[in-house]
TIMIKOL-376151 format. One record per residue (C-alpha): residue in one letter; x, y, z. Coordinates in Angstrom, 1 decimal. Each point is the difference from the previous one (the first is absolute). Layout:
# residues N
TORKOL   type       c1       c2       c3
TORKOL      A        X        Y        Z
...
This chain:
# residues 366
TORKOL   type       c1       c2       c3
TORKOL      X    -19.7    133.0     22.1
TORKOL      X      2.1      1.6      2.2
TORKOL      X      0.4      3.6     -2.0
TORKOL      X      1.6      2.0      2.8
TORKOL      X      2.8     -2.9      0.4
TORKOL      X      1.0     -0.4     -3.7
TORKOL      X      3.1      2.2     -1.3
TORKOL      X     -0.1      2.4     -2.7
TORKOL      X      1.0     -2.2     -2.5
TORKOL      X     -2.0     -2.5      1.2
TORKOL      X     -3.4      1.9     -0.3
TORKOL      X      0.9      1.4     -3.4
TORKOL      X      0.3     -3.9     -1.3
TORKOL      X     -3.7     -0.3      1.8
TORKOL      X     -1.4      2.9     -1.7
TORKOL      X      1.4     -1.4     -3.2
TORKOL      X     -1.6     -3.4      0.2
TORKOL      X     -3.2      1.3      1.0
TORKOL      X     -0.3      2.9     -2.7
TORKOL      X      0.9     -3.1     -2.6
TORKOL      X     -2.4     -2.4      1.2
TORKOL      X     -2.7      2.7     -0.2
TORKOL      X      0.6      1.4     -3.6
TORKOL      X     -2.4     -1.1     -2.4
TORKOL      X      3.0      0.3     -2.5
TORKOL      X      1.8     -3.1      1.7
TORKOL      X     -3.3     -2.4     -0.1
TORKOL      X      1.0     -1.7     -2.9
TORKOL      X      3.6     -1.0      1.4
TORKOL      X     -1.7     -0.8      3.3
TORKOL      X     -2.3     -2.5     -1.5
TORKOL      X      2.7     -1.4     -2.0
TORKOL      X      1.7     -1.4      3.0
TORKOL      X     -2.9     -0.6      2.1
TORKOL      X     -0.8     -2.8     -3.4
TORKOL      X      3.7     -0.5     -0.2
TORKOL      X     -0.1     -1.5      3.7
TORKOL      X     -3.3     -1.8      0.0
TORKOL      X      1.4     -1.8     -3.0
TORKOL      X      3.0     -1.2      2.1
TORKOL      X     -2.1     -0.8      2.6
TORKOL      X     -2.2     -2.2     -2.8
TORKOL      X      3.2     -1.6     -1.3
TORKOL      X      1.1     -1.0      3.5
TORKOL      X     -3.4     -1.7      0.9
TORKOL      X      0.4     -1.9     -3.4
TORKOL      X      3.6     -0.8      0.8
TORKOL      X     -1.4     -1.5      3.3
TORKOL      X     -2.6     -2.1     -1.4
TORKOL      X      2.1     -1.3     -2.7
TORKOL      X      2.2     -1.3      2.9
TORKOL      X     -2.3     -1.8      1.4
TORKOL      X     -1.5     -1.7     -3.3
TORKOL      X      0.9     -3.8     -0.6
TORKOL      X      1.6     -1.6     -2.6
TORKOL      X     -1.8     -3.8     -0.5
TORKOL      X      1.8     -0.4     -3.6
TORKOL      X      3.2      1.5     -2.0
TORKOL      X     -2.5      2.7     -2.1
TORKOL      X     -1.0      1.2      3.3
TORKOL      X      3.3      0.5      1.0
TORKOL      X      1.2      1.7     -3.0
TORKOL      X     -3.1      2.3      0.4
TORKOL      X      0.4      1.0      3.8
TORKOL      X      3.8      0.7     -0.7
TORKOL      X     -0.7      2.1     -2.9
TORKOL      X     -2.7      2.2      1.4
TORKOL      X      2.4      0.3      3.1
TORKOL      X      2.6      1.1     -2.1
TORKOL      X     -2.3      2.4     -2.0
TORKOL      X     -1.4      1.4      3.5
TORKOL      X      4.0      0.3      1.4
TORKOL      X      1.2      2.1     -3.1
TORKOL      X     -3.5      2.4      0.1
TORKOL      X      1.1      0.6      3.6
TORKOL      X      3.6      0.6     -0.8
TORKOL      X     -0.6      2.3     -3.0
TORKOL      X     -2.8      2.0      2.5
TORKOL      X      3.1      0.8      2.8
TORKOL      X      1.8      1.0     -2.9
TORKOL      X     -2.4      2.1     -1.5
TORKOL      X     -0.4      1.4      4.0
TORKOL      X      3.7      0.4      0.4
TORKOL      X      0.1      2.4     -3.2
TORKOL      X     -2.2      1.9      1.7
TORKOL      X      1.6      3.1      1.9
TORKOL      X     -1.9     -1.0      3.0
TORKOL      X     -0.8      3.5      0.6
TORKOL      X     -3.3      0.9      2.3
TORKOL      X     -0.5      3.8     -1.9
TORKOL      X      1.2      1.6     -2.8
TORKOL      X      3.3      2.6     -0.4
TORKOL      X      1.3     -1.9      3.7
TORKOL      X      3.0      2.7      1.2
TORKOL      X      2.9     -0.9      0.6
TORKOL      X      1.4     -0.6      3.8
TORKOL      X      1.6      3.3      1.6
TORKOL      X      2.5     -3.0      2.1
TORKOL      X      3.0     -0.3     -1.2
TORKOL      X      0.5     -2.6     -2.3
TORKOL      X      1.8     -3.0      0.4
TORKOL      X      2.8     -0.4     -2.6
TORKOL      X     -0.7     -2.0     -3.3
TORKOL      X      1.5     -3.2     -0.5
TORKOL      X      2.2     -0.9     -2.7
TORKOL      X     -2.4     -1.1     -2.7
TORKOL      X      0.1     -2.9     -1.3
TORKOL      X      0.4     -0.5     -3.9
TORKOL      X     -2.9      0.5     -2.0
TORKOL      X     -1.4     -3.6     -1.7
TORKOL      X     -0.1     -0.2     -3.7
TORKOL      X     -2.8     -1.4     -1.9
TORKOL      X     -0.1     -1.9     -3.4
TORKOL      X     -3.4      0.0     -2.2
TORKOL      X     -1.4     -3.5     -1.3
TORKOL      X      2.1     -0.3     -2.8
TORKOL      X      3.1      0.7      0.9
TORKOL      X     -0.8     -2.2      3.0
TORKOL      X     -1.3     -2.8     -2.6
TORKOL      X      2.9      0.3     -1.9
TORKOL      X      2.8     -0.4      2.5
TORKOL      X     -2.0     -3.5      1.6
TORKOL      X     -0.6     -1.0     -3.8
TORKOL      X      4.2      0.7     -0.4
TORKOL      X      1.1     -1.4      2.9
TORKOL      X     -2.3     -2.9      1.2
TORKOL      X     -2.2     -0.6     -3.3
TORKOL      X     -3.3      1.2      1.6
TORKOL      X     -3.3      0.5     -1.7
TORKOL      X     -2.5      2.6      1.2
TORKOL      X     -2.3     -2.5      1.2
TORKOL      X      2.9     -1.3      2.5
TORKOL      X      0.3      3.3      1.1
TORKOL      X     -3.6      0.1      0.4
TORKOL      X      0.3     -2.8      2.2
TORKOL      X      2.8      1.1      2.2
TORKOL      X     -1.9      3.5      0.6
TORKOL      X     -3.3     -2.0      1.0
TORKOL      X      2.6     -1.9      2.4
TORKOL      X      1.6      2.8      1.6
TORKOL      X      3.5      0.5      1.7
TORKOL      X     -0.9     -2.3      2.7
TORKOL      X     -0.4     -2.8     -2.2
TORKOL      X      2.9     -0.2     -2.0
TORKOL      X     -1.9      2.3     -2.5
TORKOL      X      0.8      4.3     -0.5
TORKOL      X     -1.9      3.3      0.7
TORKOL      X     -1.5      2.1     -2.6
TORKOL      X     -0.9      4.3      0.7
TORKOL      X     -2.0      1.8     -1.4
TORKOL      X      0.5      4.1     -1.1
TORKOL      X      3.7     -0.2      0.9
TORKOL      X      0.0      3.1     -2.1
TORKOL      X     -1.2      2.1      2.2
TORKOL      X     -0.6     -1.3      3.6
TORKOL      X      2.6     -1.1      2.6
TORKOL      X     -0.5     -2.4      1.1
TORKOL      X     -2.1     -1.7     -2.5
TORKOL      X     -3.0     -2.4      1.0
TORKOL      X      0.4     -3.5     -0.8
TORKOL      X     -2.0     -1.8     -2.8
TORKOL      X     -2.1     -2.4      0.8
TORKOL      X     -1.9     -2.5     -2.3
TORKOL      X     -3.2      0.0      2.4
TORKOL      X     -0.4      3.8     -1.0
TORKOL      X     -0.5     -0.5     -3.7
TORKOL      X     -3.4     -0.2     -1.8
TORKOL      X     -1.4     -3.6     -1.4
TORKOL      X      1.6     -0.3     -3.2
TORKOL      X      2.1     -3.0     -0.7
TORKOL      X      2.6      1.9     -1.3
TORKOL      X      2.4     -0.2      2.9
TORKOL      X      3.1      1.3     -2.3
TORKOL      X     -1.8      3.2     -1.1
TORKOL      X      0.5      1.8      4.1
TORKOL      X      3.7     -1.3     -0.6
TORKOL      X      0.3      3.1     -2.0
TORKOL      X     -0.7      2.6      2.9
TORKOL      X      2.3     -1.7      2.2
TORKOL      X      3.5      1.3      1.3
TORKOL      X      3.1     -2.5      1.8
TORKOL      X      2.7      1.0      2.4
TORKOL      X      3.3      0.3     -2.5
TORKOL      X      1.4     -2.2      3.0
TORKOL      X     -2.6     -2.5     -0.4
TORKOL      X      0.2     -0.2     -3.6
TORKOL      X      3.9     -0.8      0.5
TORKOL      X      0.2     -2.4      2.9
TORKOL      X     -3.3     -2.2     -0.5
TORKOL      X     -0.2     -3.6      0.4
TORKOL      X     -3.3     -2.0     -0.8
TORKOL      X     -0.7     -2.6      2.8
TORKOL      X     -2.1     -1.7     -3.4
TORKOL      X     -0.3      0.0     -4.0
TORKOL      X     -3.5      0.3     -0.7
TORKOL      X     -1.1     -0.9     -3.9
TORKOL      X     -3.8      1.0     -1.3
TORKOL      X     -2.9     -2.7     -0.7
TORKOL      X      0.1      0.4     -3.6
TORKOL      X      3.8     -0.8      0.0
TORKOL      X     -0.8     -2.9      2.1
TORKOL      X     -2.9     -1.3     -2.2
TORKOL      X      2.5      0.3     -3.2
TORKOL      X      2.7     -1.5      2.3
TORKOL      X     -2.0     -2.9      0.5
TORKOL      X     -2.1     -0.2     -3.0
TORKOL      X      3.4     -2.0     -1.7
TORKOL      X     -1.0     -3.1      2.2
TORKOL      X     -2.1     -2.4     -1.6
TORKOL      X     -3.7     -1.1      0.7
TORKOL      X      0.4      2.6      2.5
TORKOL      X     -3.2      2.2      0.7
TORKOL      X      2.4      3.1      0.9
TORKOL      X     -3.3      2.3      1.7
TORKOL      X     -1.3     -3.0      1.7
TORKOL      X      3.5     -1.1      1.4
TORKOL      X      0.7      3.6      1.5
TORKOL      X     -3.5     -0.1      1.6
TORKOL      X      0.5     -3.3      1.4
TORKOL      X      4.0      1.0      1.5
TORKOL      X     -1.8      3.1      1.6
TORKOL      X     -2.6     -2.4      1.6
TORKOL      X      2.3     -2.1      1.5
TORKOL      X      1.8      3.1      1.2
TORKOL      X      3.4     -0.9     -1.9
TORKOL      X     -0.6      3.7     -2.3
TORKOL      X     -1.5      3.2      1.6
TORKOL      X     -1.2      2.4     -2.2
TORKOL      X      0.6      3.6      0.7
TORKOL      X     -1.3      3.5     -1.5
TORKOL      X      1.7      3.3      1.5
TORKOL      X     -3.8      1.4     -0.3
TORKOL      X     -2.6     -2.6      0.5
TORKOL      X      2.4     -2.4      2.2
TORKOL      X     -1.0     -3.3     -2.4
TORKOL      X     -1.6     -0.9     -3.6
TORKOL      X     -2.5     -2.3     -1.2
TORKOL      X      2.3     -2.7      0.8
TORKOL      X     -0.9     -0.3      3.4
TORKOL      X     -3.4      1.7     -0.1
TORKOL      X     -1.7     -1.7     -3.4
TORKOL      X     -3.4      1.4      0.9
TORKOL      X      1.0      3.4     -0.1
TORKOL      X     -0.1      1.6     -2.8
TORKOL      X      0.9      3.3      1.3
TORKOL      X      3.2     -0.9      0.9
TORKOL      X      3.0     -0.2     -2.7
TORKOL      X      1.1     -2.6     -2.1
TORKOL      X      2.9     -3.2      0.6
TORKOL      X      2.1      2.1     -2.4
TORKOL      X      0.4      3.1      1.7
TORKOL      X      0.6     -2.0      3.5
TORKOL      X      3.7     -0.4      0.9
TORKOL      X      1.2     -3.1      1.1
TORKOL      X      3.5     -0.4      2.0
TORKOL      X      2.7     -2.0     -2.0
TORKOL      X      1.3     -1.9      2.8
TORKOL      X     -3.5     -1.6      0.2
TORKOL      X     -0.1     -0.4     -3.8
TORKOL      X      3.8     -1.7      0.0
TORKOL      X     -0.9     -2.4      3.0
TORKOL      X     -3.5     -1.6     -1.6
TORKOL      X      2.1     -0.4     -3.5
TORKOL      X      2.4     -2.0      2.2
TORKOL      X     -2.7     -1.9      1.5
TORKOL      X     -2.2     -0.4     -2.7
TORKOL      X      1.3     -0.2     -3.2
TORKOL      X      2.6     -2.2     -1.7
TORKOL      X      0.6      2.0     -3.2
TORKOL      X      0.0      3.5      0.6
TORKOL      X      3.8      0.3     -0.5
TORKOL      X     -0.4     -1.4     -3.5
TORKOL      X     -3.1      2.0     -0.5
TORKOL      X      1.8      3.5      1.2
TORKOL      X      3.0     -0.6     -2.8
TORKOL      X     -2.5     -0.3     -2.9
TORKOL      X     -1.2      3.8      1.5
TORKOL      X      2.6      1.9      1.3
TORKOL      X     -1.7      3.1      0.6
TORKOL      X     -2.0     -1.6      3.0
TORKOL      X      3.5     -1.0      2.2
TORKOL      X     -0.4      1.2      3.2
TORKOL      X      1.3      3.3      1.6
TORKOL      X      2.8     -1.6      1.8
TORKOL      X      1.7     -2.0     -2.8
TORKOL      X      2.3      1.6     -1.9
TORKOL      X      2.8     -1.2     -2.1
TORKOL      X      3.3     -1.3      1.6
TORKOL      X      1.9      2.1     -1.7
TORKOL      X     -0.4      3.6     -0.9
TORKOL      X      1.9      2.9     -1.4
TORKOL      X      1.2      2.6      2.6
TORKOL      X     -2.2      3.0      0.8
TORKOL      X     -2.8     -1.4     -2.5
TORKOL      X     -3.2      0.0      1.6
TORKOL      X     -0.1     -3.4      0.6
TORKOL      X      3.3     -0.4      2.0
TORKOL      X     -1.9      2.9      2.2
TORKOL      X     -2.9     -2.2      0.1
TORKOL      X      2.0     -2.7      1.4
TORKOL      X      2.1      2.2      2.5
TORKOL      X     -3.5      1.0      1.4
TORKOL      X     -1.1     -3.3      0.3
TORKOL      X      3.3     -1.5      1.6
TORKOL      X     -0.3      3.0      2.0
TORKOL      X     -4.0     -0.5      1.1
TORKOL      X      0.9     -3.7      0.9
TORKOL      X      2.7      0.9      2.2
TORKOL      X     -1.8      2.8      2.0
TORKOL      X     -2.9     -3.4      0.8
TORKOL      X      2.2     -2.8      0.4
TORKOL      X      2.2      2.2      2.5
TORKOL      X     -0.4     -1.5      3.9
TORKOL      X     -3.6      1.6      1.1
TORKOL      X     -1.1      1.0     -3.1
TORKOL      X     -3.5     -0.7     -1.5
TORKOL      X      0.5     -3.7     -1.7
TORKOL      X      1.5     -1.1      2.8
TORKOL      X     -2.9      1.1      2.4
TORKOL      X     -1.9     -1.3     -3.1
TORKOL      X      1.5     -3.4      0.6
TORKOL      X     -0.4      0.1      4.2
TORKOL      X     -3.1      1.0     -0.7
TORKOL      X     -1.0     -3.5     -2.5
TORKOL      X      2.3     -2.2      2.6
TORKOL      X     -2.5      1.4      2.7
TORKOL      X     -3.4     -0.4     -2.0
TORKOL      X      1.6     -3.6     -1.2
TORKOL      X      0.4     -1.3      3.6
TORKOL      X     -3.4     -0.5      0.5
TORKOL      X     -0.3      2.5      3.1
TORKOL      X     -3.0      2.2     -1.4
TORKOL      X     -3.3     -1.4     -1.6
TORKOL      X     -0.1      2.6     -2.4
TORKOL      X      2.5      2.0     -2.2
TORKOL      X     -2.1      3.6      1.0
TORKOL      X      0.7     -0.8      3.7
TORKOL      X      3.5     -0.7     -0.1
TORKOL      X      0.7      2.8     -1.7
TORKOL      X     -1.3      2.2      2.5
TORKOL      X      1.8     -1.4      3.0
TORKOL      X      2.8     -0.8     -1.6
TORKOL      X      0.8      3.5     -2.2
TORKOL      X      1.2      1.8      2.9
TORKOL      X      2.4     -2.0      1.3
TORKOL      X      0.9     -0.1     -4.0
TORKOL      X      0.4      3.9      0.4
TORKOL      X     -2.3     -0.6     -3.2
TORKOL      X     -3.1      1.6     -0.7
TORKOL      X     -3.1     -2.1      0.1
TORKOL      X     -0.8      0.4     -3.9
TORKOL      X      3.8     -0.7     -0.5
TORKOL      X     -0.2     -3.1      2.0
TORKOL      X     -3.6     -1.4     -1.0
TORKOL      X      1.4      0.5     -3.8
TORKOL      X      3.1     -1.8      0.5
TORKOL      X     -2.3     -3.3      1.2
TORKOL      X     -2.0      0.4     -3.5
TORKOL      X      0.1     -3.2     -1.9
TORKOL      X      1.6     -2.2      3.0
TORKOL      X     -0.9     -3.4      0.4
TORKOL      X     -1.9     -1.2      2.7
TORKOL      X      2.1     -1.4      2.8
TORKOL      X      0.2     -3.1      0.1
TORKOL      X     -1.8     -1.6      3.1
TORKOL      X      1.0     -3.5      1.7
């Protein structure tokens, strides 16, 4: 090092680093980070490796995606974690003798809502459950889902919540009740999907008759038509029968566009069936007619207002559709493949566009 070349201040911040990496008193912090950075470095590898792992069938698909995802938001929630950090080299750092620059205008602080409140507003004003909300935090911003915090409290900023940071309980409401939302986020969100639980689904379709509800669910999942999801162990039983460490069909939540489109396809009477149990109609249909400012004329504004935000020019159903009209042209031999070349041309991401081929046809082939 070139001592007679450095500044004053310069060899004071040199002294400073040297005197803290040589203090016994610091060797707890230093080994913190030295682990803190060889676990990044892990998670990386295992990011690269899953990459590169292939996918022969639709369960090992679903599982590359989900430890992918699982990887992604360990990575993201460690450069958090860094970023909260001061990023100092030494303790008691002095402050600069230069003048200082002058402070920008700040900007104004962001509010925070606990869980219930939060949980209360989406149950007011789009009729949300907690396990919806479980499914749009799993999803993230990026995918038509929201962001949760954590100790909004008492740090600014706050580090994001992640599922893939939460123990192995099935219990994937129970972390709902440490979480924090932007009051902003709380006000203006939109779900990209409805999302209703397996036991809902099993009593949904328990009203059909000679139907073997368990047995039909599995059998839609096999043929990739229903995708079972949990925030905290990425799929249930449904897909994964031998495991028995994994959770059960009922906790598994199951999107209701999927669950609409097979009762289209597949059944004749589940109209008839749904009057004689009106508890089980769907999220999205409400009552032509409702009294002003009740909840349920809120529930419809939402809705009307949801559908608009999609069916607008470049929104997501009708990438949705460009992205069926592509898949049903007969141009790629496999619904994984065009999604990938196709998404970004889409602006779509690839988990966007390989769920928007899920329960397609074949193409038909001369």
């Amino acid at each position: 090092m070139p001592w007679d070349k450095l500044t004053a201040d310069q060899r004071r911040s040199v002294a400073l680093q040297l005197d803290y990496q040589r203090d016994p008193a610091n060797e707890q912090d230093q080994k913190f980070w030295w682990e803190f950075f060889e676990r990044v470095d892990g998670l990386k590898k295992q990011l690269a490796e899953w990459e590169l792992v292939a996918t022969p069938s639709a369960a090992d698909l679903a599982l590359k995606e989900t430890r992918l995802a699982e990887l992604k938001q360990e990575l993201a929630r460690m450069d958090a974690q860094k970023l909260l950090a001061r990023g100092d080299y030494y303790p008691a750092r002095k402050p600069s003798l230069a003048k200082a620059a002058p402070l920008a205008e700040s900007a104004p602080a962001t509010r925070y809502v606990a869980y219930p409140r939060a949980m209360r507003q989406l149950t007011a004003r789009l009729g949300a459950t907690p396990e919806e909300l479980a499914a749009w935090i799993w999803l993230g911003p990026d995918e038509g889902g929201i962001a949760a915090y954590m100790n909004a409290n008492e740090l600014d900023p706050p580090p994001r919540f992640f599922y893939a940071n939460c123990d192995d309980s099935y219990d994937y409401i129970a972390p709902l009740m440490a979480c924090w939302f932007k009051e902003t986020d709380i006000d203006q969100f939109v779900p990209a999907d409805r999302y209703i639980t397996g036991k809902a689904l099993i009593d949904r379709w328990s009203l059909q008759p000679g139907l073997q509800t368990v047995a039909f669910i599995q059998a839609k999942i096999a043929e990739s038509r229903l995708l079972d999801i949990h925030p905290i162990f990425g799929g249930t039983r449904g897909t994964f029968t031998d495991h028995a460490d994994l959770p059960p069909l009922e906790s598994g939540l199951f999107l209701l566009t999927h669950v609409e489109l097979i009762e289209e396809q597949d059944f004749d009477v589940m109209e008839s069936a749904i009057l004689e149990k009106p508890e089980l109609v769907n999220l999205a249909t409400q009552p032509d007619q409702a009294a002003l400012g009740s909840s349920e004329w809120r529930k419809q504004n939402a809705q009307a207002a949801a559908n608009a935000l999609h069916d607008q020019p470049g929104g997501s159903r009708e990438k949705q559709r460009r992205m069926r009209e592509i898949w049903a042209s007969g141009k790629y031999s496999s619904r994984t493949i065009c999604a990938e070349q196709e998404c970004a041309g889409l602006d779509m991401s690839y988990d966007a566009a390989r769920k928007a081929l899920t329960n397609t046809p074949a193409p038909s082939r001369c």
